[in-house]
N, C-alpha and C positions, 0 to 999 in steps of 0.2 A: 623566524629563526632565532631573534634574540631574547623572544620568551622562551623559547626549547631549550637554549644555552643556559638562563636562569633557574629555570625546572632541573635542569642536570644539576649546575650546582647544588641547588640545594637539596635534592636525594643524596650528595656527595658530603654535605655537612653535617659533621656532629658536636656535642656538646666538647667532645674530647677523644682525644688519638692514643696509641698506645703503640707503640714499636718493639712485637717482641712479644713471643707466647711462653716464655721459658717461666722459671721462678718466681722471675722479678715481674716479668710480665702479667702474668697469672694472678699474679696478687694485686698489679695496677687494678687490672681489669674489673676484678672481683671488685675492691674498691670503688672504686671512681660508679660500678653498675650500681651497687651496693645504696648508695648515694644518690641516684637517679637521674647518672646524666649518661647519655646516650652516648653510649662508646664506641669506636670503628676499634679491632684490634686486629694487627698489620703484622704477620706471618710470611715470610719468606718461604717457606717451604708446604711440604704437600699437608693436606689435614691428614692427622690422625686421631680417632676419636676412640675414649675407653673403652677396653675391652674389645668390641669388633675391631679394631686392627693392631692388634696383637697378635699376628699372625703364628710363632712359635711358645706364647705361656704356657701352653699345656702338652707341646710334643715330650715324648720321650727321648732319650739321648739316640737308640738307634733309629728314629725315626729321620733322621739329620745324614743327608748322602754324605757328609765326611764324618760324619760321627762328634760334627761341634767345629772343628779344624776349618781351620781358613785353606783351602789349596795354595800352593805353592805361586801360582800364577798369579793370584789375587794378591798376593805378599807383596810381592817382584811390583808388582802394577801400583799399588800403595804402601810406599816404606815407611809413609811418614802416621798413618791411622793407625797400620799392623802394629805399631807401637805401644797402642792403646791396650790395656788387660782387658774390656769388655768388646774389644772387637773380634769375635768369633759366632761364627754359622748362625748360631741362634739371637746375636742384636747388630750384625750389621748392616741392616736394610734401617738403620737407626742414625747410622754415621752417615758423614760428607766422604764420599772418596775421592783423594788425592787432586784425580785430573778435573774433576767436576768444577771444581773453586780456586784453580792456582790461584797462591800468594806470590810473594818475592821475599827469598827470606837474603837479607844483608849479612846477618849470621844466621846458623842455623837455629831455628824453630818447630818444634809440634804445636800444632795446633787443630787441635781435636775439635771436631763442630759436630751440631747435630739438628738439621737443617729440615722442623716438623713441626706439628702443633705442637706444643710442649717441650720442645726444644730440648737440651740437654737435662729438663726432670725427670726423662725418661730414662738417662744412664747416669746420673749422679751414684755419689759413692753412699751417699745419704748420712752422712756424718754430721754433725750442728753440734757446733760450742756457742753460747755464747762470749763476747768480748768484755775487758773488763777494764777501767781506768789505766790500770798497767798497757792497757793496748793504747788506748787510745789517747796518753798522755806519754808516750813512748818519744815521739818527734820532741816534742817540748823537750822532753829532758836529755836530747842525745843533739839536739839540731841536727839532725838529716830528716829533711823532706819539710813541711811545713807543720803546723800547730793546728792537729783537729780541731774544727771549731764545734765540736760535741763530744760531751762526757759522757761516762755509761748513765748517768741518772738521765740522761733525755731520751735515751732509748730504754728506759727497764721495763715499763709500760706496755712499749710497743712491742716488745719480746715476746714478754707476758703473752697480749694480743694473737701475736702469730704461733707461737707455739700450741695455745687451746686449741686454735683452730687445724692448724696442718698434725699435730701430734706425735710429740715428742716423746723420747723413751730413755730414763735417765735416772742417775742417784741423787737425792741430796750428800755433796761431799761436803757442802762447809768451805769450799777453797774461794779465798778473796779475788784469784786470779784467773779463779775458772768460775762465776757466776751459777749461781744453781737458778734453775725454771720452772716451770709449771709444766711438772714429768708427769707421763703415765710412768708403771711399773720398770726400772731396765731389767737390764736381760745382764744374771748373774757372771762373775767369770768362772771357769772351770776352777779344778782344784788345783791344777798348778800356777794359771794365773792367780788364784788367789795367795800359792807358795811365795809367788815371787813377790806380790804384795806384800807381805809380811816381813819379808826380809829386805825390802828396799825400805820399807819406812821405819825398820828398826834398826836398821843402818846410816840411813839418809833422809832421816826427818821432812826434809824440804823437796823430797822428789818421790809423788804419791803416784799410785797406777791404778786407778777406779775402771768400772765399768764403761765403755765408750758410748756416748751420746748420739743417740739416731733416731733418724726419721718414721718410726716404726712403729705402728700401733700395738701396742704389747697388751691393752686394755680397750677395747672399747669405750668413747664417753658417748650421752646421746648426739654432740653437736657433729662427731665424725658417721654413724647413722644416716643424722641427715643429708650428709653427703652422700649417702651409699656406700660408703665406705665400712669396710669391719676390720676383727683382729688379722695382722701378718702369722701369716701359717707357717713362718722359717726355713719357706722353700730358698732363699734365698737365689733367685733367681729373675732377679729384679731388674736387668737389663733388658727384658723380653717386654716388661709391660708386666703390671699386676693385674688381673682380672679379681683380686678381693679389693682393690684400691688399699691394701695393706702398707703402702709405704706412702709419703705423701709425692705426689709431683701435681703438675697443673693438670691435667687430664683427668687425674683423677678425682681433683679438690677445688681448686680455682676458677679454673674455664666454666667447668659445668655452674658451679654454684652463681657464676657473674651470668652466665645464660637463664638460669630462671627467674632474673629479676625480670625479662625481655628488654634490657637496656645495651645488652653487648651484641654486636654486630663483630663477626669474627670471619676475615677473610685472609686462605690461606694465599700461597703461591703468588704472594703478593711484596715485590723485592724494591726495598725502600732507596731510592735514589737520592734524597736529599729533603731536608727541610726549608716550607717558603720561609721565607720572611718578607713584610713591609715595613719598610724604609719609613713611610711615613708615620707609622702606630707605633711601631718601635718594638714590633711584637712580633713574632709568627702566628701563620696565619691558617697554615696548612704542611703538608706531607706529598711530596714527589712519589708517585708507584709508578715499576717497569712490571708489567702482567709478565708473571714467570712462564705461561706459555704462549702467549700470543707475543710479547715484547711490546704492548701497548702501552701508549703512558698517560697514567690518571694522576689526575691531584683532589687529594681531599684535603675536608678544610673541617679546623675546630679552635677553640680557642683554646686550648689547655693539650699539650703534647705531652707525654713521658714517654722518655726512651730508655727500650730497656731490652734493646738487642743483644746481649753479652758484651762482653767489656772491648771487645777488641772493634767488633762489627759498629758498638758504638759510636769509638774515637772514627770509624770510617765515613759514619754516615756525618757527624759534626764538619769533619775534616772537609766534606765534599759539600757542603752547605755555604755557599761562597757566593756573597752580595757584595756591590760597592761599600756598606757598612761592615760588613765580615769578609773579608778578603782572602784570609785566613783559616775560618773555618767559621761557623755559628758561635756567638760568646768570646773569640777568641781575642779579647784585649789583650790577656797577658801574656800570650804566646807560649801557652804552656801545653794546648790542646795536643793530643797524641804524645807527650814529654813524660817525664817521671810513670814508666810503667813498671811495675813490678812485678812477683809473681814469689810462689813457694819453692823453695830448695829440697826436692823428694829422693835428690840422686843418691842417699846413702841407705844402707841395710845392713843391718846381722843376725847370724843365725845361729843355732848353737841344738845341743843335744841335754837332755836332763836323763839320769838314770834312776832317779830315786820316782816313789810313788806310783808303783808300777803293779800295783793292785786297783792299779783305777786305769780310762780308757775314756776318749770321746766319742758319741755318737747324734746323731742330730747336724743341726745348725742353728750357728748364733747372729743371725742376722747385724747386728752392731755390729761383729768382727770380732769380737774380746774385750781387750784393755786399753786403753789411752791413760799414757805420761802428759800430765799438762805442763805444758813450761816452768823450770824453776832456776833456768842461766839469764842473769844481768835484772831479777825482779825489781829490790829493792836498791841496789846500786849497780857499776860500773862493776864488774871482776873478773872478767876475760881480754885476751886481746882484740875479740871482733865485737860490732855491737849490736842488739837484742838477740833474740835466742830461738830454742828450736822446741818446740815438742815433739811426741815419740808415739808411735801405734804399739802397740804389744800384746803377742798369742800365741798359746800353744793348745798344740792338738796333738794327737796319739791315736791312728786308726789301724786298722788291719789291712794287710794285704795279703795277696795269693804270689805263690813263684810263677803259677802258670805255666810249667813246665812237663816236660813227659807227654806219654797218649796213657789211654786206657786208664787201666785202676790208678797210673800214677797220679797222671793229670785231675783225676776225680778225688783223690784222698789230698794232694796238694788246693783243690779249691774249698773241700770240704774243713782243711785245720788251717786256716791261715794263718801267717807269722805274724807276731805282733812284736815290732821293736820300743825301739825311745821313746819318749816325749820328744817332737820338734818343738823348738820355741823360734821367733823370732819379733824383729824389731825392724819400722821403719823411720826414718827424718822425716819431719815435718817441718823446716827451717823458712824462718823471715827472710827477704829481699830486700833491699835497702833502694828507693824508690830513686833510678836517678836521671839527669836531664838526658843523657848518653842511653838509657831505655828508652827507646821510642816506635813511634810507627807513625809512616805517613804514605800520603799519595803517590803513586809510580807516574809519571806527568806521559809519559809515554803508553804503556801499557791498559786497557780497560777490561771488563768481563762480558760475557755474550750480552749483559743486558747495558752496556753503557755505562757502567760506573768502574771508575778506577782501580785499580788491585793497589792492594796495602802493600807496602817496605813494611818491613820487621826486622828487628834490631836490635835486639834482646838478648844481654849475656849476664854469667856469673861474673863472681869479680872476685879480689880477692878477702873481702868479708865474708864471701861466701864459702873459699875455701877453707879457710880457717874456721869455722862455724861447724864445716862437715868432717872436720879430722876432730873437733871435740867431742861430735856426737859419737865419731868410733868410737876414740877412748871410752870415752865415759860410758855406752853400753857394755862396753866391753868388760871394762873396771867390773859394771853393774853384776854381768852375767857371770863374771868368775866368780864375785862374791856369792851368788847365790846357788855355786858348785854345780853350773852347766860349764859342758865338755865339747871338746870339737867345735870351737869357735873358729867363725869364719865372718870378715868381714868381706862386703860388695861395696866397693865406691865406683863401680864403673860408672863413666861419661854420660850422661843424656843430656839432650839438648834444651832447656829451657822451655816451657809446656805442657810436658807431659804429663805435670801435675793437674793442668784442668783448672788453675786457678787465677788466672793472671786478673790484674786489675790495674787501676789506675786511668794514667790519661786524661780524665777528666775532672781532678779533684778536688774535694773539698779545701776549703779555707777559708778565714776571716776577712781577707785582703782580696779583694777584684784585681790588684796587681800582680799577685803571686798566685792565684788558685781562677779554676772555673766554676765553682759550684758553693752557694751559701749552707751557713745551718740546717738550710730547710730540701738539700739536694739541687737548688733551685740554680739556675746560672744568674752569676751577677748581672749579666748585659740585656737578659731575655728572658725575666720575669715570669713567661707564662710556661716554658720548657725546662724541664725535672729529669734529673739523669738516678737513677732510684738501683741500678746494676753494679757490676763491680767497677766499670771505668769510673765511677765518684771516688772511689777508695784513696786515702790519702797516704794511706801505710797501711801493711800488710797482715800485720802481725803472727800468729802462728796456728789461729783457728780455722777451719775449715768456715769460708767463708758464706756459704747459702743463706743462714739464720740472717744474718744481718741485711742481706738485702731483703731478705721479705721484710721486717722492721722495718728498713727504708722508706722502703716502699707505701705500708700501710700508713706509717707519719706522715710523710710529704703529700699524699693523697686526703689525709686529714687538713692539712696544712692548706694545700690548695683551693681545696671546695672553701673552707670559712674563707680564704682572700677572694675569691670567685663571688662570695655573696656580699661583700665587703664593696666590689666593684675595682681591686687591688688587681686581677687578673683578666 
């Protein structure tokens, strides 16, 4: 029997683990195979593999019994996903619903999951900026949160890096603050976004509206080929699954390419309970699994762990990772673990009507979405009441519609001349968080989920830098869009609850200090050398980029980082 027990182990060891098929994971994986050490990569939820299970990519809208539309019942039953814009008919067999995963929310929370091989790549909004000194030297100069212990020159590389390979879609602007990359072609703005362009930078110098930056192969190179991958066909319809692998996510790019090394071993439905650790090596050693259908529990073992279950699930699995040495949580000297989480401020909008240039008309899709304002409040100094700042989404369309009205010849001459009114325009916030110890999320000591592990408290609110933040963004579009002689201005600042952005981070954050921070230069934990947190829970601050690009960068460096300490004998 105690050789059969040895035998299990070691079919149960690998060179390295990986927690988390999403983004971050995806690119661990790829990595760390890449490299040629034998990867276990540890999936919570059901496999999903490119293409064959995409079940709705290619239906038509009537082929959908509600015609797209969630029923009413499904709402009622999930208030807190129906919140979601891509939760409708054709991607929510993609989401977590509601009663599936209770949390405990302390204040109110959305918290949108997507519990698959590929995790939330498969409904990203697919947006990538990169970050730029201004971001990442933001704490320094304001003291809130702590002092990244990296600058943009330690990531420009690895941008570089990931961008060739997943396939970016984008302008050279020239902006110090918004970093330019290594684009394929972007995708132009219309002719009123480019109106509005015109007149905002010959009015406002410092507040530019470019093409927005996405995930989208606008050009084929050969190394996206190799993948199998070709150009996006601007169906825009990207929450289904791409069966051109047109946009990038992990199923499409990552997974596959880390499985032809045959060094990845990738097991879904497999729901991480906690990480070992030995007391005596001072190390982890292995990964706690509850078999998502049997409830059985395996332990694997490697010596090099990344975790990169999304930011929240992260601080969960650290937080529940509790030895006589870590009492607390995995790493947890400083007592920061689950503490300063942050997230994006998306709750504002405006909208407005343009009457001019009305010998033009949209048709198509622009997969980007249109325009992106990059941040231009509190750059170079201090000059608002609140502190860092917000960037802005901005588009306008103009299509036809029918009244649809009448029977007979009316009804038919009404679909055959359709009206064509205004240009809509509109604008969203994209507002920083200020990261603070009052953000948090921790264990419910009372409560666990069907597989044994504790349900998170969440506790995450605006404050008041954030209200003041989102009444400059009114103003100021506002200001913007009069100037540029749109009519019918209406601002939206209704309430949502913290989440709904899809971007939270923190919890687990970088810094120079093992007293004040969990995670070094190298994403790596002070206390636990061999375990790399490469997701958004590393994030130290916020700033006002869509954050995906940076964790694949993370990712790709600290998996560079790792393997030389690994041969080093460091790991």
């Amino acid at each position: 029997m105690a050789n059969l027990n040895i035998d299990s182990e070691k079919d149960r060891t690998y060179d390295a683990i990986v927690i988390g098929s999403g983004i971050s994971g995806g690119w661990s994986a790829k990595e760390l195979s890449e490299r040629g050490l034998k990867t276990l990569v540890l999936e919570r939820g059901r496999d999903v593999q490119h293409v064959k299970d995409y079940p709705t990519t290619n239906m038509y809208p009537w082929e959908f019994e509600h015609r797209g539309e969630m029923p009413y019942s499904v709402q009622q039953e999930n208030p807190i996903v129906s919140r979601c814009y891509a939760f409708h008919e054709d991607a929510a067999h993609f989401f977590v619903k509601d009663k599936e995963h209770p949390y405990v929310q302390e204040k109110p929370f959305d918290w949108i999951r997507g519990y698959q091989v590929g995790g939330k790549s498969l409904l990203w909004a697919r947006q990538t900026q990169r970050w730029s000194d201004f971001d990442f030297t933001g704490p320094e100069r304001d003291g809130f949160a702590v002092d990244w212990p990296i600058r943009y020159a330690d990531l420009k590389q690895w941008y570089d890096y990931v961008e060739r390979f997943a396939g970016i879609s984008g302008d050279k602007d020239g902006l110090p603050e918004l970093p330019d990359g290594e684009f394929l072609p972007g995708y132009p703005l219309n002719v009123v976004e480019k109106y509005f362009k015109q007149k905002m930078e010959t009015r406002y110098p410092a507040r530019k509206v470019i093409s927005a930056r996405c995930a989208h192969i606008s050009k084929p190179q050969p190394i996206h080929i190799q993948q199998g991958r070709t150009q996006c066909q601007n169906r825009t319809l990207c929450q289904r699954g791409c069966p051109f692998g047109g946009y990038f996510s992990s199923n499409a790019s990552t997974l596959p390419w880390a499985a032809k090394t045959g060094n990845m071993t990738l097991r879904p439905d497999s729901v991480v309970h906690s990480i070992l650790f030995d007391e005596s090596k001072g190390r982890a050693v292995g990964v706690k699994v509850i078999d998502r259908n049997t409830k059985e529990e395996i332990d694997f073992y490697a010596k090099l762990i990344f975790v990169n279950a999304a930011a929240i699930n992260t601080n969960l699995i650290l937080l529940n990772s509790q030895s006589n040495r870590f009492p607390n949580g995995l790493g947890n000297d400083s007592d920061t673990l689950g503490k300063y989480v942050a997230f994006h401020n998306y709750s504002a909008r405006i909208y407005a009507e343009y009457e001019g240039l009305l010998d033009f008309k949209t048709e198509g899709r622009n997969p980007a979405g249109g325009g992106y304002i990059p941040r231009f409040r509190n750059l170079h100094k201090q000059e608002t009441d609140f502190l860092r700042g917000y960037a802005a989404g901005f588009g306008a369309s103009r299509s036809t519609h029918s009244d649809r009205t009448g029977f007979g010849e009316d009804l038919k001459n009404s679909l055959l001349n359709p009206k064509i009114g205004n240009w809509s325009v509109g604008s969203h916030m994209m507002g920083e968080t200020i990261p603070k110890a009052s953000n948090y999320v921790a264990l419910d000591a009372a409560k666990k989920d069907d597989w044994g592990v504790p349900l998170l408290k969440i506790a995450i609110d605006y404050d008041e830098n954030d209200d003041k933040m989102k009444k400059d963004y009114l103003d100021t579009l506002e200001e913007m869009f009069q100037e540029a002689g749109f009519v019918n201005i209406r601002r939206d600042d209704r309430w949502q609850a913290p989440g709904l952005d899809i971007h939270e981070m923190g919890g687990v954050r970088m810094g120079h200090d093992p007293k004040t921070s969990m995670l070094n230069k190298w994403n790596q934990l002070h206390a636990v050398p061999n375990v790399f947190v490469t997701d958004g829970a590393s994030m130290t601050s916020t700033s006002t980029q869509n954050p995906s690009l940076t964790y694949m960068a993370f990712s790709a460096r600290s998996v560079d980082y790792a393997v030389k300490e690994m041969k080093k004998g460091n790991i």
